[in-house]
Each structure stands twice: as structure tokens, then as C-alpha cells.
C-alpha positions as protocol buffer text, in pm:
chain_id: "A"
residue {
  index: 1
  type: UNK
  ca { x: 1169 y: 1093 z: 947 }
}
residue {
  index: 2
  type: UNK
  ca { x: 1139 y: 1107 z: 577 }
}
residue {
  index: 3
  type: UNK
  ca { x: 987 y: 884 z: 364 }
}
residue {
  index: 4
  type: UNK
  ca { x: 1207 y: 930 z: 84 }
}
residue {
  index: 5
  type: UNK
  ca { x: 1574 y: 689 z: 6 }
}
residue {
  index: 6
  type: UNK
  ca { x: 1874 y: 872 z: 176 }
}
residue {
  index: 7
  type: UNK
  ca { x: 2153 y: 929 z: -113 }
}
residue {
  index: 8
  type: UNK
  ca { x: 2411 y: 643 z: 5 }
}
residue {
  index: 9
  type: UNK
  ca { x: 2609 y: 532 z: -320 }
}
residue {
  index: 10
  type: UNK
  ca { x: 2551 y: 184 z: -226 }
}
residue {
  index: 11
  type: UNK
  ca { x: 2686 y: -47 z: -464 }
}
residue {
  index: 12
  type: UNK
  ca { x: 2424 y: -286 z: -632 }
}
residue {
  index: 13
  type: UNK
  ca { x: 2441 y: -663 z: -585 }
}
residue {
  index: 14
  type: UNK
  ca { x: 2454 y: -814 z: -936 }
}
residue {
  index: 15
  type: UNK
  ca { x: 2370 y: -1187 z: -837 }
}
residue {
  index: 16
  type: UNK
  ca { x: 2113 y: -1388 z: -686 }
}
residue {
  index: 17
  type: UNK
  ca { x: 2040 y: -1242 z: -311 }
}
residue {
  index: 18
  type: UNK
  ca { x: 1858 y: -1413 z: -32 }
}
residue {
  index: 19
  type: UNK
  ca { x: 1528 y: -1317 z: 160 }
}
residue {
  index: 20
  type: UNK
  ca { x: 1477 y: -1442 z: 490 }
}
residue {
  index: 21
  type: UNK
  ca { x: 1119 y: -1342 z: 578 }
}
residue {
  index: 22
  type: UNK
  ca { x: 1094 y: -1342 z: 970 }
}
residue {
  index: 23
  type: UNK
  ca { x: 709 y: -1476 z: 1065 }
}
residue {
  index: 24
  type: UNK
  ca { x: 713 y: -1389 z: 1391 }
}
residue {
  index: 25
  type: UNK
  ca { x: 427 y: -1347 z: 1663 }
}
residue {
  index: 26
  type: UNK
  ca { x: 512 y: -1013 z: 1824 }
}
residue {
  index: 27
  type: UNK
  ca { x: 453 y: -927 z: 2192 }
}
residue {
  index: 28
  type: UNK
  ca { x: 225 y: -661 z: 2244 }
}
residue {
  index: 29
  type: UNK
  ca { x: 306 y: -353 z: 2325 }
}
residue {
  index: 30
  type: UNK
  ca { x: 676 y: -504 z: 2469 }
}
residue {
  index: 31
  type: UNK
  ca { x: 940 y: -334 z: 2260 }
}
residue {
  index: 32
  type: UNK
  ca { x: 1182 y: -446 z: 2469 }
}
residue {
  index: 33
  type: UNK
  ca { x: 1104 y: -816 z: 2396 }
}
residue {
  index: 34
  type: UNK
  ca { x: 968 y: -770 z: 2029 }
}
residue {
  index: 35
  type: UNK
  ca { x: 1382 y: -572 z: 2017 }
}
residue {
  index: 36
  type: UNK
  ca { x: 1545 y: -861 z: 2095 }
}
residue {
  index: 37
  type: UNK
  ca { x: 1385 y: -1075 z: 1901 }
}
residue {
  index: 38
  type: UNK
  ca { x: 1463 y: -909 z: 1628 }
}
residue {
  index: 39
  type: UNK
  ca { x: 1799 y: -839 z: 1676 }
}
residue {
  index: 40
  type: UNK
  ca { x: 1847 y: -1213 z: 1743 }
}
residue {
  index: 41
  type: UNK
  ca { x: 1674 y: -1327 z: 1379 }
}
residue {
  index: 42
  type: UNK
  ca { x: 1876 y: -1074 z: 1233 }
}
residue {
  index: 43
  type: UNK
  ca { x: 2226 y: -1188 z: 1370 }
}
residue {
  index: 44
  type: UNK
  ca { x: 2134 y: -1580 z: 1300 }
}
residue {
  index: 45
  type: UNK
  ca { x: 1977 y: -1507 z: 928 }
}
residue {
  index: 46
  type: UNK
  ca { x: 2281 y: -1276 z: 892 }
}
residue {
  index: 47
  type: UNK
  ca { x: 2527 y: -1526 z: 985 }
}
residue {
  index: 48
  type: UNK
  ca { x: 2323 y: -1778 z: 731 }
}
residue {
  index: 49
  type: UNK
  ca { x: 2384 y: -1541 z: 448 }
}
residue {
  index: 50
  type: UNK
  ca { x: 2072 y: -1353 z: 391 }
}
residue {
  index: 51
  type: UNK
  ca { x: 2084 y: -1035 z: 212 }
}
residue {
  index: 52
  type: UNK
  ca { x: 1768 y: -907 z: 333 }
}
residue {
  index: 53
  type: UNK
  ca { x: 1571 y: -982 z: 586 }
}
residue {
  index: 54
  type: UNK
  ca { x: 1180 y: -892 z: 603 }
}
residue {
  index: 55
  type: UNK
  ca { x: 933 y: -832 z: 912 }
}
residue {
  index: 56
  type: UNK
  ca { x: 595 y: -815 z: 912 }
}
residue {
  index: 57
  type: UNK
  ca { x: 362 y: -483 z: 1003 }
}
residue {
  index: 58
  type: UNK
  ca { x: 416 y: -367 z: 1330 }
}
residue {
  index: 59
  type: UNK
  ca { x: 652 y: -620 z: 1411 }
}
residue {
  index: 60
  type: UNK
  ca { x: 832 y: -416 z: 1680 }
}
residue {
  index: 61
  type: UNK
  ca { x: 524 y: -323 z: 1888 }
}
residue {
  index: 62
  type: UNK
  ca { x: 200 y: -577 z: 1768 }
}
residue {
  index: 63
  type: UNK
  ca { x: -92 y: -443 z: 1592 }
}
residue {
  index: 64
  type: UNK
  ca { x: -380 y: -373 z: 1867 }
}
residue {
  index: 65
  type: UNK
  ca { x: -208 y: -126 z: 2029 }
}
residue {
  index: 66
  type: UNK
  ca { x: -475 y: 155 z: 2109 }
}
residue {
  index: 67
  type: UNK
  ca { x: -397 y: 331 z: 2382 }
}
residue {
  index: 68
  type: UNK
  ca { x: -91 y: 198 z: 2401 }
}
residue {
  index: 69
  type: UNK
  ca { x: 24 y: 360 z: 2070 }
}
residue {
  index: 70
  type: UNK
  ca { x: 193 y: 672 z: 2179 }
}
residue {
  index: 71
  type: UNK
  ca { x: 445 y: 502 z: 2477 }
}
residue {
  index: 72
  type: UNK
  ca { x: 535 y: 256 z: 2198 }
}
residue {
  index: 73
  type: UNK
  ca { x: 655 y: 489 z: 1922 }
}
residue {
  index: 74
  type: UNK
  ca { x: 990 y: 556 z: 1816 }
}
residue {
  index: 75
  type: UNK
  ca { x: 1182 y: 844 z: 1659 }
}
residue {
  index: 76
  type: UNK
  ca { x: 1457 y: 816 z: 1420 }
}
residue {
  index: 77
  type: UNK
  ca { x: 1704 y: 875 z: 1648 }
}
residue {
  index: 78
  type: UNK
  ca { x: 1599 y: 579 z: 1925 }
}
residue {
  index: 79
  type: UNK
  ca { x: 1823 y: 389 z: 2110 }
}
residue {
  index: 80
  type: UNK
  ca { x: 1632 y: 70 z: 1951 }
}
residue {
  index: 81
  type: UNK
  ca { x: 1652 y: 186 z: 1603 }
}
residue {
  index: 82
  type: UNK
  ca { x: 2015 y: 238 z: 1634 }
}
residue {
  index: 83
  type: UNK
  ca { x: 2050 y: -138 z: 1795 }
}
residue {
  index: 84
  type: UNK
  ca { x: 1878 y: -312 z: 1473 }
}
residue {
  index: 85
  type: UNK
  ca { x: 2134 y: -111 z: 1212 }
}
residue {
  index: 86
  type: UNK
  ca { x: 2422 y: -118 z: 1449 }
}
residue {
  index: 87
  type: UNK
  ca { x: 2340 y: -548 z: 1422 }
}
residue {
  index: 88
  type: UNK
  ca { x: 2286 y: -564 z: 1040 }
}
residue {
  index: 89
  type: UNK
  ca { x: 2560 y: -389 z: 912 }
}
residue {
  index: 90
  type: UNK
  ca { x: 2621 y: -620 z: 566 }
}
residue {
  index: 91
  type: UNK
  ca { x: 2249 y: -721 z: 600 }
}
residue {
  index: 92
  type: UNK
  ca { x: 1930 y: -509 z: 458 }
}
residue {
  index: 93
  type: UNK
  ca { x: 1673 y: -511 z: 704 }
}
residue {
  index: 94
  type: UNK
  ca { x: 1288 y: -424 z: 662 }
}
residue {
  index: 95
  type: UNK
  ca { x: 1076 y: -380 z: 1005 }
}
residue {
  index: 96
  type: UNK
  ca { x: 774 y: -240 z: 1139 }
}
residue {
  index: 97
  type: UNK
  ca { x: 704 y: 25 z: 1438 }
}
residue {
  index: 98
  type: UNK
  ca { x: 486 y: 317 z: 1569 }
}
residue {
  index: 99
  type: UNK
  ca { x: 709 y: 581 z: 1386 }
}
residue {
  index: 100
  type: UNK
  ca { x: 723 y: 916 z: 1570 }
}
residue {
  index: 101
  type: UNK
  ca { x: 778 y: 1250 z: 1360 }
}
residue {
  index: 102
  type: UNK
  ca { x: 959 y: 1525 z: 1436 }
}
residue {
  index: 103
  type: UNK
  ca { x: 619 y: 1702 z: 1409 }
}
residue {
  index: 104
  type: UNK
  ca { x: 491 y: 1461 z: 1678 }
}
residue {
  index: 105
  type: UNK
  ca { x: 256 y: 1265 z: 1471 }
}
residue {
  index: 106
  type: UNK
  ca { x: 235 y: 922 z: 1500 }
}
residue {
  index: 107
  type: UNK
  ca { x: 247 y: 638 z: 1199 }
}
residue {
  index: 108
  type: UNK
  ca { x: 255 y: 320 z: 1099 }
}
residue {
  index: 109
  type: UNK
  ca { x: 546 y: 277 z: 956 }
}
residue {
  index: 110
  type: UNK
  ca { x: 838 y: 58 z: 805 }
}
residue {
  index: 111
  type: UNK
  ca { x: 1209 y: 110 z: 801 }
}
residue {
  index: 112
  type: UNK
  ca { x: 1419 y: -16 z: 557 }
}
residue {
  index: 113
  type: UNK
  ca { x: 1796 y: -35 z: 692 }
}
residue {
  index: 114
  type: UNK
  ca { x: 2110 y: -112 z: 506 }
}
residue {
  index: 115
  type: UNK
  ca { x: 2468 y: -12 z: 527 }
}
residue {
  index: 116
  type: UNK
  ca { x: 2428 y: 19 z: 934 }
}
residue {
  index: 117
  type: UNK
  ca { x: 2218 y: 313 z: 906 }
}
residue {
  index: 118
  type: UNK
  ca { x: 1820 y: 376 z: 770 }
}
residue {
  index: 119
  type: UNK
  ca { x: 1791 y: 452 z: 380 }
}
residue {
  index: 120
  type: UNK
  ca { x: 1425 y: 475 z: 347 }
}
residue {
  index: 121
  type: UNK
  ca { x: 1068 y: 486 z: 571 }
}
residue {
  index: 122
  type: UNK
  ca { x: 772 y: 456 z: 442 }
}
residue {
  index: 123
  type: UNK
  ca { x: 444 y: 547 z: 639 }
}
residue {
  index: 124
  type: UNK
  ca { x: 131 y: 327 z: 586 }
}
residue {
  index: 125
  type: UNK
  ca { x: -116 y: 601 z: 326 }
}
residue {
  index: 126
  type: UNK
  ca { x: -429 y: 389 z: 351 }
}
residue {
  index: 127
  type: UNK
  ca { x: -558 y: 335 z: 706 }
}
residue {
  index: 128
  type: UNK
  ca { x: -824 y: 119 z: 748 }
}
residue {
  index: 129
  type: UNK
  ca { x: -1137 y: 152 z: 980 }
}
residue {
  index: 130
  type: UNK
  ca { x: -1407 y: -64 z: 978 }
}
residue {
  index: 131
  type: UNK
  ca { x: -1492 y: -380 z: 1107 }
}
residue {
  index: 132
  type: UNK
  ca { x: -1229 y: -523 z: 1348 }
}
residue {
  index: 133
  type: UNK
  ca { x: -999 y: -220 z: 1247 }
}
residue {
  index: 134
  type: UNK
  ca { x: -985 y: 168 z: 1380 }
}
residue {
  index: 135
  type: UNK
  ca { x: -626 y: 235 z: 1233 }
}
residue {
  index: 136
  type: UNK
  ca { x: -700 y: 633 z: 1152 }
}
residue {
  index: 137
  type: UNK
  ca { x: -782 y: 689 z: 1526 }
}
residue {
  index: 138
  type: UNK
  ca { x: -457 y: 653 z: 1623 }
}
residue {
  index: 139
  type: UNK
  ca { x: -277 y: 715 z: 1349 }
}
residue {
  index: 140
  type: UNK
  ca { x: -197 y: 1022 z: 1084 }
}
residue {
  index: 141
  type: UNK
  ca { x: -202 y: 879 z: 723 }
}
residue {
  index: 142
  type: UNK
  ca { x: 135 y: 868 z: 483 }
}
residue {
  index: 143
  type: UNK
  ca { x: 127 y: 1137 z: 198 }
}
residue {
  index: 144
  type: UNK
  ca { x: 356 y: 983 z: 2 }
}
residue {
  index: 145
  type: UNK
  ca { x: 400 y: 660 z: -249 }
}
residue {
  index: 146
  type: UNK
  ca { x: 709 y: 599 z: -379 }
}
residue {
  index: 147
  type: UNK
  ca { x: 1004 y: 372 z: -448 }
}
residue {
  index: 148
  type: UNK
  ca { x: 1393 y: 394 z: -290 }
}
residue {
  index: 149
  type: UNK
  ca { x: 1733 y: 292 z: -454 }
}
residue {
  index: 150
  type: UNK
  ca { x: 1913 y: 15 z: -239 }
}
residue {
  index: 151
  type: UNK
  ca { x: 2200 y: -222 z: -288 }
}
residue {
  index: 152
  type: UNK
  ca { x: 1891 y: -482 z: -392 }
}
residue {
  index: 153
  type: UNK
  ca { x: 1757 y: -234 z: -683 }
}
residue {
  index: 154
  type: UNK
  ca { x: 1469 y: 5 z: -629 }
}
residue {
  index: 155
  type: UNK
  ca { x: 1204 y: -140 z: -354 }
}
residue {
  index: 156
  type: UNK
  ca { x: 861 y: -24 z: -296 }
}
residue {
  index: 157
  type: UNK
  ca { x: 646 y: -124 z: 2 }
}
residue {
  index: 158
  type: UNK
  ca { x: 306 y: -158 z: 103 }
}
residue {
  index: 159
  type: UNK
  ca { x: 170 y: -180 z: 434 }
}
residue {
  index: 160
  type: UNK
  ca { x: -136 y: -396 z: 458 }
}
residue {
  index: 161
  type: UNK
  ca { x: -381 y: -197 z: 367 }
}
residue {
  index: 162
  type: UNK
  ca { x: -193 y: -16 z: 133 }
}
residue {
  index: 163
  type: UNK
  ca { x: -158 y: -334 z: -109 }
}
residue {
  index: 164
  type: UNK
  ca { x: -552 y: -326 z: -159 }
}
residue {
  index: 165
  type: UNK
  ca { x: -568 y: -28 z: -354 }
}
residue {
  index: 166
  type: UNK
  ca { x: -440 y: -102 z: -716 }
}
residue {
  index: 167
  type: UNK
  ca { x: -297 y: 268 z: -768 }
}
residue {
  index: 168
  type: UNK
  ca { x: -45 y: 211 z: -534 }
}
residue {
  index: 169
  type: UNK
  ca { x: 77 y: -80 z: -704 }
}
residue {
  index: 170
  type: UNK
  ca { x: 31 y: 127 z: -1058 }
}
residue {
  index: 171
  type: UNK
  ca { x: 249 y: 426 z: -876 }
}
residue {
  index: 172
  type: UNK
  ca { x: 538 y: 191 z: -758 }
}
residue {
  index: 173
  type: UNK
  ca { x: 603 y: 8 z: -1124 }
}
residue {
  index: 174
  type: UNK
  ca { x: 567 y: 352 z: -1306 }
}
residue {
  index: 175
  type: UNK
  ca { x: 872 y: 409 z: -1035 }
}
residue {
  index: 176
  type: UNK
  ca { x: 1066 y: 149 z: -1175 }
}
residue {
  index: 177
  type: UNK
  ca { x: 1040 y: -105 z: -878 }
}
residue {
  index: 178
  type: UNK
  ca { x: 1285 y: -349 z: -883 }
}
residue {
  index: 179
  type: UNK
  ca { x: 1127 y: -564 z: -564 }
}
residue {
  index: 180
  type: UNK
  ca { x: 844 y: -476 z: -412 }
}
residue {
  index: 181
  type: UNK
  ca { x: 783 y: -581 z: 12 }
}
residue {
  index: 182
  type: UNK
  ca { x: 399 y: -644 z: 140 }
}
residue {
  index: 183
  type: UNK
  ca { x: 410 y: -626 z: 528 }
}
residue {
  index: 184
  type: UNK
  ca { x: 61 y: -759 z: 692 }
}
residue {
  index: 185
  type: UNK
  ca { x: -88 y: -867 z: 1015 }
}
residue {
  index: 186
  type: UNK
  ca { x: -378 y: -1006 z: 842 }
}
residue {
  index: 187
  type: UNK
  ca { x: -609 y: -1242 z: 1080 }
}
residue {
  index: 188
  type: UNK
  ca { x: -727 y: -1551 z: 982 }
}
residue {
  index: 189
  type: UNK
  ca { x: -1116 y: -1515 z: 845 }
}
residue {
  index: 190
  type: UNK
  ca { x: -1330 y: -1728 z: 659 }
}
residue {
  index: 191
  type: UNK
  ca { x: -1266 y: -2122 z: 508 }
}
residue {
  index: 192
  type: UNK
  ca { x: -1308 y: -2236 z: 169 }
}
residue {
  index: 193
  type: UNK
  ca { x: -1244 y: -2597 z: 96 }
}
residue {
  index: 194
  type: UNK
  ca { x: -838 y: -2523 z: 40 }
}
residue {
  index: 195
  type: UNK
  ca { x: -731 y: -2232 z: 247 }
}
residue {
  index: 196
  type: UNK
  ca { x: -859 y: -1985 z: 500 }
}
residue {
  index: 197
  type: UNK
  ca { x: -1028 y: -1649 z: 241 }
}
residue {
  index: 198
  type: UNK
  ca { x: -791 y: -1417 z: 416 }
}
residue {
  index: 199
  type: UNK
  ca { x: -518 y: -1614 z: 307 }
}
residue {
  index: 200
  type: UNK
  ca { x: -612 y: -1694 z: -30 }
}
residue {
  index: 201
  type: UNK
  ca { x: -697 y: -1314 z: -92 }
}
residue {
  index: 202
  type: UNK
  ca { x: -347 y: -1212 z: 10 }
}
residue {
  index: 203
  type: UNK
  ca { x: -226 y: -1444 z: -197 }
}
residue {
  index: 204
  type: UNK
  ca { x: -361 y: -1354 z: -489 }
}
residue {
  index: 205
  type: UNK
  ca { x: -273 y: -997 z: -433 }
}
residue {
  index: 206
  type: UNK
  ca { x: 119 y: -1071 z: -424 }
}
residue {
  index: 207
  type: UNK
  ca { x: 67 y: -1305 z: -718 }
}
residue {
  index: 208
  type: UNK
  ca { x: -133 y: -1044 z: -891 }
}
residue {
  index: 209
  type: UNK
  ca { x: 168 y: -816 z: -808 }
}
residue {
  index: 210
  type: UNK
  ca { x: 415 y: -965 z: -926 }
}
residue {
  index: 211
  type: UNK
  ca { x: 232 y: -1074 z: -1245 }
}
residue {
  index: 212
  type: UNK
  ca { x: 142 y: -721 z: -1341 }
}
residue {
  index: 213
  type: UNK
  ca { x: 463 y: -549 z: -1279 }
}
residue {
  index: 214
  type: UNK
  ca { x: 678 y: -845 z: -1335 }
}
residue {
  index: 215
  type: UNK
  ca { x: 886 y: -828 z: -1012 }
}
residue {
  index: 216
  type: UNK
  ca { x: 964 y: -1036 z: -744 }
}
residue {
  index: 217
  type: UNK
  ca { x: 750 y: -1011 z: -408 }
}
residue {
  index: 218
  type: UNK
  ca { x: 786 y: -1087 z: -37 }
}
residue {
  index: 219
  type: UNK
  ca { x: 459 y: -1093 z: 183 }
}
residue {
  index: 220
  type: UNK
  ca { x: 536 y: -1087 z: 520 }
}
residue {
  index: 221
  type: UNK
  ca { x: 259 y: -1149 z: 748 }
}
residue {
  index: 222
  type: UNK
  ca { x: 287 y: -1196 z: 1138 }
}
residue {
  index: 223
  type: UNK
  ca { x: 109 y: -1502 z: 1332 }
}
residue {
  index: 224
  type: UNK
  ca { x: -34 y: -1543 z: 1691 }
}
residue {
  index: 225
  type: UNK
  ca { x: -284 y: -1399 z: 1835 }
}
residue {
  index: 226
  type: UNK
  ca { x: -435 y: -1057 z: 1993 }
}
residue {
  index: 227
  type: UNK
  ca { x: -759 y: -975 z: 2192 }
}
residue {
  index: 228
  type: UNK
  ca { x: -868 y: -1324 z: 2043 }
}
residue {
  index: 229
  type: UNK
  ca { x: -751 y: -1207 z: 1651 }
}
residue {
  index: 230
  type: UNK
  ca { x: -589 y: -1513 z: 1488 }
}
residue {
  index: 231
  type: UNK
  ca { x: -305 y: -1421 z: 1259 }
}
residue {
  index: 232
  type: UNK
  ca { x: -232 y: -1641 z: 1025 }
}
residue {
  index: 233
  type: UNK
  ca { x: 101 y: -1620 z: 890 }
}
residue {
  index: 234
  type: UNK
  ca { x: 114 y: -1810 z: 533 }
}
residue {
  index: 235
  type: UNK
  ca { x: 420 y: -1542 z: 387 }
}
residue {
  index: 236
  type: UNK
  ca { x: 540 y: -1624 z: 48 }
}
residue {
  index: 237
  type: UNK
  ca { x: 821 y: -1489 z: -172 }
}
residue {
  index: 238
  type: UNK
  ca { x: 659 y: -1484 z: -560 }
}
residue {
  index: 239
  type: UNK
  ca { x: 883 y: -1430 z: -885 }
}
residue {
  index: 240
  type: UNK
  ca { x: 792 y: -1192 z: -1121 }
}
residue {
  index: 241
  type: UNK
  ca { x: 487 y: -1385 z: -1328 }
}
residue {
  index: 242
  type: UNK
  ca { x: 373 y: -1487 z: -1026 }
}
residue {
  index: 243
  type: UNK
  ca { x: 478 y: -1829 z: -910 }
}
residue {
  index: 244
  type: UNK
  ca { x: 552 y: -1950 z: -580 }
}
residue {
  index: 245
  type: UNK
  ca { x: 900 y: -1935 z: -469 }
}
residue {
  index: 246
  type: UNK
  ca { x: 876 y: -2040 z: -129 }
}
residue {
  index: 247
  type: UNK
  ca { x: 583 y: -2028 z: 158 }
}
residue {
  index: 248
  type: UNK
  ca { x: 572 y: -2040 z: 513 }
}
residue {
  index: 249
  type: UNK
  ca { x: 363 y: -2253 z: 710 }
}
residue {
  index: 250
  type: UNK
  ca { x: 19 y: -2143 z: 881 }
}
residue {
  index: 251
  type: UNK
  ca { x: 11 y: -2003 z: 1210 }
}
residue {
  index: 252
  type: UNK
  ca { x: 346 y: -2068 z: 1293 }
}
residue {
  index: 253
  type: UNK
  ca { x: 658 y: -1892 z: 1382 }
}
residue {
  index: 254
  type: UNK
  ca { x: 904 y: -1948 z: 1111 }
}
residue {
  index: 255
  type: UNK
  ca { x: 1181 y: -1808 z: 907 }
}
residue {
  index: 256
  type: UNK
  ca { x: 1091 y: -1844 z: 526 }
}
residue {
  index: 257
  type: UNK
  ca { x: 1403 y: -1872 z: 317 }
}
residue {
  index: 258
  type: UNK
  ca { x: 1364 y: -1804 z: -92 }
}
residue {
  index: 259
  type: UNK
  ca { x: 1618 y: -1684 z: -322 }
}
residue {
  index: 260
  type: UNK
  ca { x: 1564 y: -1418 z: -568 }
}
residue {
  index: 261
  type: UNK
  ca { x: 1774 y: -1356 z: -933 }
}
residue {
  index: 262
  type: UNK
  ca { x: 1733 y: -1014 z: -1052 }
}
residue {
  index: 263
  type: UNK
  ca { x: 1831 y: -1151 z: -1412 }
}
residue {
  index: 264
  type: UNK
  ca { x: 1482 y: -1386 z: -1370 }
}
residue {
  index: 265
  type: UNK
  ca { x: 1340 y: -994 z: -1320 }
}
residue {
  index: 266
  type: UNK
  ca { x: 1482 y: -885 z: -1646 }
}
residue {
  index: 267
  type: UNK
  ca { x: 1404 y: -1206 z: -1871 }
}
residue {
  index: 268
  type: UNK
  ca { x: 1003 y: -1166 z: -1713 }
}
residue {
  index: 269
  type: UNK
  ca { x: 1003 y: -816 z: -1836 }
}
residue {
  index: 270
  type: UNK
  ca { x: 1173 y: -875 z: -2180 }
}
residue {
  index: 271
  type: UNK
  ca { x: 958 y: -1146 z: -2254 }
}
residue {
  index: 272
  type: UNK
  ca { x: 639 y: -932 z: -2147 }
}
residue {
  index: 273
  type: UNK
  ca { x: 706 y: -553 z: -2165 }
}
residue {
  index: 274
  type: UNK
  ca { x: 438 y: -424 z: -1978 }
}
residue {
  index: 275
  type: UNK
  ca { x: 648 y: -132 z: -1825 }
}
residue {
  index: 276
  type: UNK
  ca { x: 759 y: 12 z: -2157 }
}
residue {
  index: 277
  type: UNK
  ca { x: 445 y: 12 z: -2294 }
}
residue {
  index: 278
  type: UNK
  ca { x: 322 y: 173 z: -1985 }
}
residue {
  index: 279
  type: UNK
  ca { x: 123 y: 529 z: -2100 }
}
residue {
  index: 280
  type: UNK
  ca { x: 117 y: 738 z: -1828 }
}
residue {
  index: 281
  type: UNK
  ca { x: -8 y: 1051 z: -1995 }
}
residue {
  index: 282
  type: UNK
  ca { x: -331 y: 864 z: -2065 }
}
residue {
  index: 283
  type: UNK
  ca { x: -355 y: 747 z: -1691 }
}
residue {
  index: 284
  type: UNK
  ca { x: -284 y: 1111 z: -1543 }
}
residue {
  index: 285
  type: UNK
  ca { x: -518 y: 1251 z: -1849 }
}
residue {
  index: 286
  type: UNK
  ca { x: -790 y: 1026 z: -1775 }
}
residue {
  index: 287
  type: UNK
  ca { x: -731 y: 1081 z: -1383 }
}
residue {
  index: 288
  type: UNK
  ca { x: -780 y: 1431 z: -1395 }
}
residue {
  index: 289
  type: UNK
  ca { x: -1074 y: 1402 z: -1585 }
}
residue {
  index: 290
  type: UNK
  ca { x: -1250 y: 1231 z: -1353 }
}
residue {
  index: 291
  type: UNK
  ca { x: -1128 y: 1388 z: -1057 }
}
residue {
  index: 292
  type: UNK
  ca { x: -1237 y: 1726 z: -1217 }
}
residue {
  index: 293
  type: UNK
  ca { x: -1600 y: 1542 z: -1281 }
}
residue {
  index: 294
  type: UNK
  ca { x: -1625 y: 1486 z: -937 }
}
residue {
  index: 295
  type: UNK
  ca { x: -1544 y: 1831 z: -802 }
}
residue {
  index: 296
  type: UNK
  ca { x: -1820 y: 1943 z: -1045 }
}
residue {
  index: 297
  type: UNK
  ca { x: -2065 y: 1718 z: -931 }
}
């Protein structure tokens, strides 16, 4: 399955579109269940008029999978995949799964359909292990960073850990992101007198996000709870500049609603042109210098 947009001539919505982010508390390891859940948020958020519709990390399978990772995952060709674009045919649909390659490796992943069929995947590039997490034990790392053209404009995403690492986010705007999608299953750690400091953290990454590249951003992060792991839900949709257009509750199920106005995208970046003043030759210069250091040292 490539990780690349498919080359589908799909005509670009110039309006206002609406993003139904689905905060859901998977079942894990039950893609059966996890299936029709899905296929049942996207038929009612479809019917309400949203024009995309947003999962969170692993949404198809749950996140603590282990062992349990290989009878979960799913090539491009599954019977399940099919179901979700068969249902969303007028609808764009982001989700997460255990993503099976041809080569028999085994990602974390997110599809992005549209049109009834898949345009893009991208596989998660930063897998974290440490602490609570073990990702790169039972998974193979993405190679690849990179935006894909749909009917919404060009949309990046970020998989958890992915979002931490500020080149990825300096990769995706030099690609001329249009929208970019942060899927999580972040548990609930730490309180400060406001907000749990998991939540607050994420927050200020999609804010930072959106401030720096001056495009919307959905953060879709799951709820519920695994092997005693609170998740705590708290999605948001930011506009570019970074404030709030809508947020979900904590810890609950819920479907977040928010509208987005790609003409609100291109008054942010006329009134702060931070992409066309951009110099990338400096950034790969200075990159190469100090990867060349290193090799030497």
C-alpha cells in the first residue's frame, strides 16, 4: 500500500466544508465491532453533511495490541477496507488500522478515503518506545513524509508520535499543506490546576501547528481505557493562527462538529506570509552540514 495520493482528478470544494471528528473508544483487538462502528458514524455524519470525517490512531483495532498485532492487520484489498469506502462514497474519510504490506510488514497506519476508493496512506515514521510505549517491536517504521491532493486541498497527517518532532511539521508546509490531520491515542497523565499535562501539551502542539504554517488542524484523539491506560479524548479543530474552533469533551465518546473556510486559510497566510518567505536552501544547507558533522565525529 503506498503512501503516496493516487492521481484521481477530484474536483476541489471551493466553500466552507465540515469536519466531523469521531472520538470514539475502540474495542480492542475486535475489528469486527470497531467496523461497524465506524461504518455507522460514517453513514449518520454523512447523512448530517460532513465532508470529512476524522478517526483517531488505531481506531479500527485499539492501541495495546501486542501480540495481537498481526491477526488484526489489514491489506489494501480487505473486505473491511472496501466496506468503509463502499459507505462514504460523497464523504472523505480518515481512519486508523494495523496496515499490512504487500512485503508483509506491518504498520501503523492511516487511510485517507474519498471518492469510494483510498487516495492516500500514510504509515506512522516515528515509533515510540519508552515508558508505557514499545511501538517499534511490533511495528516497521514509515519512510516517507509527505502531503496528498484531495477534493479538501493538500492534507498532511501525523500519527501521534509523529506530531512531536518539528521537522515533520517543517516537511508538510514546505509541501504546501492545505489541512493538516493529528490522529492520537494519547492517555491521560499528569494535572495542572486547568487541564490534565497530556492534554494541554497536545494542545499546544495543534495550536502551535496551525500558528506556524497557518492552516487549519483536526486532532483526533480516542477515549476509554486499555490495560488500565486512560485516554482522554479532548479533540479540537484549530484555524490557521491557532484559535479554537471547536473541542470535544474529556473522556467521552463524542462526535466533534467544526466548520472549516479555506478562504480563512488564504487571508491567515496573506496577512502573515510565512510560507513564501520560507528558505529551504538554507534549511537543507544547514541540514547537511550538520549531518556531515556528525558522521565525522
Amino acid at each position: 500500500m503506498p503512501n503516496d495520493h493516487q492521481n484521481t482528478h477530484l474536483s476541489r470544494l471551493n466553500r466552507p466544508f465540515r469536519v466531523a471528528v469521531a472520538q470514539i473508544a475502540p474495542k480492542l483487538g475486535d475489528v469486527a465491532a470497531n467496523l461497524e462502528t465506524h461504518k455507522r458514524i460514517i453513514s449518520e455524519t454523512s447523512a448530517a453533511g460532513a465532508d470529512l470525517v476524522v478517526f483517531p490512531e488505531l481506531s479500527l483495532t485499539g492501541y495495546f495490541l501486542r501480540d495481537l498485532v498481526s491477526e488484526v492487520a489489514l491489506k489494501r484489498d480487505s473486505s473491511e477496507i472496501k466496506q468503509l469506502s463502499d459507505v462514504s462514497p460523497h464523504t472523505s474519510v480518515v481512519f486508523g488500522l494495523v496496515e499490512e504490506s504487500s512485503q508483509n510488514q506491518l504498520y501503523n497506519g492511516a487511510v485517507w478515503v474519498e471518492g469510494g476508493v483510498v487516495q492516500a496512506v500514510h504509515r506512522k515514521a516515528y515509533l515510540p518506545t519508552y515508558g508505557m510505549f514499545d511501538e517499534s517491536r511490533y511495528f516497521a517504521a514509515g519512510n516517507r513524509m509527505r502531503c496528498f491532493d484531495t477534493r479538501l486541498g493538500r492534507v498532511g497527517i501525523l500519527i501521534c508520535e509523529d506530531a512531536w518532532h518539528l521537522s515533520n511539521t517543517v516537511i508538510l508546509g514546505a509541501d504546501g499543506a492545505d489541512l493538516i490531520i493529528l490522529m492520537g491515542n494519547s492517555p491521560a497523565r499528569g494535572v495542572n490546576s486547568a487541564e490534565l499535562a497530556s492534554q494541554a501539551v497536545w494542545h499546544h502542539i495543534a495550536r502551535n501547528v496551525a500558528m506556524f504554517l497557518n492552516v487549519p488542524v483536526v486532532f483526533a484523539n480516542r477515549v476509554g481505557y486499555e490495560d488500565g491506560v486512560c485516554f482522554f479524548g479532548s479533540s479540537q479543530v484549530i484555524a490557521p493562527g491557532g484559535s479554537t474552533l471547536a473541542q470535544a469533551a474529556q473522556l467521552e465518546e463524542e462526535i466533534l462538529w467544526a466548520t472549516i473556510d479555506p478562504s480563512a486559510t488564504r487571508q491567515a497566510r496573506i496577512r502573515t506570509p510565512l510560507a513564501r518567505d520560507e528558505r529551504l536552501e538554507l534549511t537543507l544547507r544547514e541540514l547537511e552540514r550538520i549531518a556531515h558533522e556528525r558522521n565525522q565525529a
